[in-house]
C-alpha positions, -999 to 999 in steps of 0.1 A, spaced: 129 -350 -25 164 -343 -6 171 -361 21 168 -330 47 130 -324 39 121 -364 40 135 -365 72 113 -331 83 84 -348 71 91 -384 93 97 -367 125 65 -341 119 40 -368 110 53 -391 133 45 -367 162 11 -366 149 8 -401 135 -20 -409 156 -44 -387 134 -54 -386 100 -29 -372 73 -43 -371 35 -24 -361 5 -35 -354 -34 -45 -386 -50 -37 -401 -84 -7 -412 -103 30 -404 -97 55 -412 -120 85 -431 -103 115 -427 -127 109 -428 -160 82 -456 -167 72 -475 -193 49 -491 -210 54 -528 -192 64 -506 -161 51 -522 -127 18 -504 -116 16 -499 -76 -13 -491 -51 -13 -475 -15 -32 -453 4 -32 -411 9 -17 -412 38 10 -387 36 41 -403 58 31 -433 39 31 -422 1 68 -405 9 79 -438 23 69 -459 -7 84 -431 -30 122 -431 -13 119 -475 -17 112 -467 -54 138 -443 -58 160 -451 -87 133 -476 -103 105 -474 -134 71 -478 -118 42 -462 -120 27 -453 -83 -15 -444 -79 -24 -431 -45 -63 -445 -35 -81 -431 -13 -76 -437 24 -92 -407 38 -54 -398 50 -53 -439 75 -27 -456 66 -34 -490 44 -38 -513 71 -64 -496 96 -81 -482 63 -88 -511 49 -99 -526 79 -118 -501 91 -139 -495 50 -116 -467 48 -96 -480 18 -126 -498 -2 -131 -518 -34 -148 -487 -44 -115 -466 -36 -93 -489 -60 -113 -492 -91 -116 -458 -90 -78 -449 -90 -75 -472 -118 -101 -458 -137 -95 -423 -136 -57 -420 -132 -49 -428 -169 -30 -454 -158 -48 -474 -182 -35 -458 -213 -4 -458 -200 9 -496 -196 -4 -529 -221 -6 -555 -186 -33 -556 -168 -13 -564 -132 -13 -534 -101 6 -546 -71 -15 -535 -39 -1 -538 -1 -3 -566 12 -21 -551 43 -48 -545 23 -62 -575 19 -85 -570 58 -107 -548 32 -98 -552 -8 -117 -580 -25 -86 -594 -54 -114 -608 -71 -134 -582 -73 -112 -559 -86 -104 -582 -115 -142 -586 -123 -149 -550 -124 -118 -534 -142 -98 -563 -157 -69 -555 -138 -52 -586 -116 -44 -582 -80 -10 -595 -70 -6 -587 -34 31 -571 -27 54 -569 5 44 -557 39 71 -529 41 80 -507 15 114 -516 16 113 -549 4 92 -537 -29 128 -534 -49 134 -569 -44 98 -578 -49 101 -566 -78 133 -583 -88 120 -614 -83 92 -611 -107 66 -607 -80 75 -636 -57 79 -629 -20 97 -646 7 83 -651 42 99 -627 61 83 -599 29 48 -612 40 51 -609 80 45 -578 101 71 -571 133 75 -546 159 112 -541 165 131 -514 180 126 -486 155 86 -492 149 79 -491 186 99 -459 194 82 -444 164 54 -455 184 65 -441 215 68 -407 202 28 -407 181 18 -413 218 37 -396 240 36 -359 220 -3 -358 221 -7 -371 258 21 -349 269 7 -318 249 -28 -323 265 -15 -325 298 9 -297 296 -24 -277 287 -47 -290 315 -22 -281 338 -9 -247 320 -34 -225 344 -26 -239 378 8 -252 380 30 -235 352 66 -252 369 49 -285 361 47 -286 329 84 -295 324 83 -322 343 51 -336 334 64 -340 295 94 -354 305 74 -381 329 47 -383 300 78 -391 273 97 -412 294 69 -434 301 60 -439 267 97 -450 259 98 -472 287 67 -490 277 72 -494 239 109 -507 239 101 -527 269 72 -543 249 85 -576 243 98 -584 280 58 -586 284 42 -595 248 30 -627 264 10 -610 288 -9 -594 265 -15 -624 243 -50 -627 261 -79 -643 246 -104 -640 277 -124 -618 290 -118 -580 301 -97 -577 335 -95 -541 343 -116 -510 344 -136 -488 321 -120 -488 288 -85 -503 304 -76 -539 299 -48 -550 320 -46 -585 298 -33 -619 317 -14 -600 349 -19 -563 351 16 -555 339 8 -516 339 1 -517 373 33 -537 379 51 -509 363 38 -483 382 42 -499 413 79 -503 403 78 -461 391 64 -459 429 94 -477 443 111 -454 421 101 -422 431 103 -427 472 137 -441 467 148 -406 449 125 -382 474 145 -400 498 181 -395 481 174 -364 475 167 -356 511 132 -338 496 111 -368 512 77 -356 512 43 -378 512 22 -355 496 54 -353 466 51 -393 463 14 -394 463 7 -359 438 35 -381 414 21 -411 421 -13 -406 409 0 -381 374 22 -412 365 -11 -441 371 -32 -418 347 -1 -412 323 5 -452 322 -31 -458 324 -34 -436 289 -1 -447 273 -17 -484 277 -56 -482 269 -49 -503 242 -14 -509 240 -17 -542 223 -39 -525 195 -6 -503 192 10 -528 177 14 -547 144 13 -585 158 -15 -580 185 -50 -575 182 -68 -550 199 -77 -556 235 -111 -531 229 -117 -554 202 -142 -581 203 -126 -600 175 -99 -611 199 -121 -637 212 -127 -653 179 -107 -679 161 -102 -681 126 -119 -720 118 -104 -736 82 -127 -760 72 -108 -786 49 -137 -796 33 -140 -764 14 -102 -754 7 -90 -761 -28 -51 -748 -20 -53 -717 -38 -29 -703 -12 -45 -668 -11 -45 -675 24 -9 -678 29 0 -649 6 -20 -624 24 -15 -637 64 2 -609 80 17 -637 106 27 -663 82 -1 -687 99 -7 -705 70 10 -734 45 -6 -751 19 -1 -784 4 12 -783 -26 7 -823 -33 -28 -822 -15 -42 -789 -22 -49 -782 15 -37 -757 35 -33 -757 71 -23 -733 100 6 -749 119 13 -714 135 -23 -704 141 -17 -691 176 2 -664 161 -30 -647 145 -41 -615 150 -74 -621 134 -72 -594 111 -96 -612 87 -75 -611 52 -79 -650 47 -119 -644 51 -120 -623 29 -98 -635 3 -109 -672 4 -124 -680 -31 -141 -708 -15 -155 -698 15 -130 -720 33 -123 -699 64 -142 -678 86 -146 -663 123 -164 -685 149 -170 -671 185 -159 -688 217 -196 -706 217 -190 -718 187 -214 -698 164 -199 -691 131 -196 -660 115 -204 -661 77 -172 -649 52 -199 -625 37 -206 -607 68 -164 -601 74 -163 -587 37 -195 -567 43 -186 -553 72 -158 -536 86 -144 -526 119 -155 -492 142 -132 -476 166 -147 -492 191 -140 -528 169 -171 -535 163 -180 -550 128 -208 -523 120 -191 -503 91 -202 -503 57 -172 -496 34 -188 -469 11 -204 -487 -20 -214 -516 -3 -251 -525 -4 
């Protein structure tokens, strides 16, 4: 693909990353592979596959596109989008089978909220080794015959992901608007996109001034479906946006109370709507509409036999294991975003949820069920019984 089309296709999907975006499934050949070529896994998300495919460029590898339903890997898999069911399948009908003599597919690492390793192995034969977080870092994955460092295995948000961000948000809130408003107020829709745009700018690149506030375990403070997290920082932003906008009706000599209050209210709904769940936005937050954030993820020594699934698949690095002892132990637990991978990787049943009460939450149930828009743990992924 030349550079000019790639680049059509990240700003197009971007605008409409919010939604589902499916391409064709089965094997692409990356290259010109072999027969002890490296296999790969990811989803049918469109923006996704193309991103995998320009980290390949210029290597041997076999690449099978699962079935996603068009989500990318990690809200897929967490959601029973991207299933057991969905993998063995890829590897059983692709031909990828006839094509290599190993038995070994490298699947995202993000995968692991909703792919069973072992299970995968028991039904087709093929071993799971779970690869990088970003797509970029597959070459040198690969390199180093399949070992990752730490910073491979950890999710961010820097500058780039949250203006990507930024835009998935602000296009479909701005193009909304612009049509609720199309019929009554035609001068406004200029302005209204550029308010709607802005905002979503200012809030993403902004986000780590404020992370902290939204590192809130508690209960909901806000409104309807609005959580204003430990301090209401949306409202502290629009009353700064308020300061804001009397300070230029009044520069402007165009001071007007029924300008600052019409304004007013447009940009409370616009950063209402940017933030509904602004820390569910993000890769190292979980979901403030998401009752999981109130659970902690409880390691019970007892059980854990060191097998280190759990610090190959933590998406937050939370975990270390002991090599001497054959323990591991979570020295950076409060980083967790309780995505459930260790649960459902553990051979041993060593980890699983536990409310604030204290009840426990079986590692079956986290494998059985999977998370609803609405994050509750109600979804069967298709297969399961």
């Amino acid at each position: 693909m030349n550079r000019f089309k790639y680049v059509l296709i990240n700003i197009f999907e971007t605008l409409l990353r919010v939604f589902p975006f499916p391409c064709r499934r089965g094997l692409i050949k990356i290259g010109n592979p072999g027969r002890h070529s490296p296999v790969l896994i990811t989803g049918n998300f469109h923006l996704t596959v193309q991103r995998v495919k320009k980290s390949l460029h210029g290597l041997d590898v076999y690449l099978l596109v699962a079935n996603s339903r068009g989500i990318n890997v990690w809200c897929a898999a967490a959601g029973g989008h991207l299933t057991n069911r969905d993998v063995i399948s890829v590897l059983k009908t692709s031909g990828i089978e006839k094509l290599v003599d190993h038995r070994r597919v490298i699947l995202p690492q993000l995968a692991a909220t909703g792919i069973e390793g072992r299970v995968i192995a028991r039904k087709t034969g093929w071993k799971v080794v779970w690869g990088p977080v970003y797509a970029r870092d597959i070459p040198e994955f690969l390199q180093a015959r399949f070992q990752k460092t730490p910073a491979m295995s950890q999710v961010k948000f820097p500058l780039l992901q949250r203006m990507e961000m930024a835009v998935a948000w602000a296009f479909p809130i701005s193009l909304v608007a612009d049509l609720i408003v199309l019929p009554f107020r035609k001068g406004t829709i200029l302005p209204l996109t550029l308010l709607v745009w802005l905002l979503a700018f200012f809030i993403f690149i902004t986000f780590p001034l404020y992370e902290k506030w939204l590192r809130f375990q508690g209960k909901r403070v806000g409104f309807i479906f609005f959580d204003f997290g430990r301090g209401g920082f949306q409202l502290i932003m629009w009353g700064l946006f308020i300061l804001g906008l009397i300070g230029y009706a009044l520069f402007s000599q165009q001071y007007a109370w029924n300008f600052v209050v019409r304004w007013g209210f447009i940009s409370l709904v616009i950063i209402l709507t940017l933030s509904l769940d602004l820390a569910g936005s993000t890769p190292v937050l979980k979901s403030g509409l998401h009752a999981e954030r109130l659970l902690n993820v409880v390691l019970d020594e007892a059980r854990c036999r060191g097998a280190a699934f759990c610090e190959r698949v933590c998406p937050r690095n939370c975990f270390e294991v002991d090599k001497t002892r054959h323990k591991a132990t979570r020295p950076r637990e409060n980083d967790c975003v309780r995505c459930g991978a260790c649960i459902v990787q553990c051979p041993f049943d060593a980890l699983f949820f536990a409310d604030p009460e204290g009840k426990f939450i079986p590692p079956e149930v986290t494998r059985k069920f999977k998370i609803n828009l609405m994050g509750k743990r109600l979804v069967k992924p298709a297969g399961a019984r």
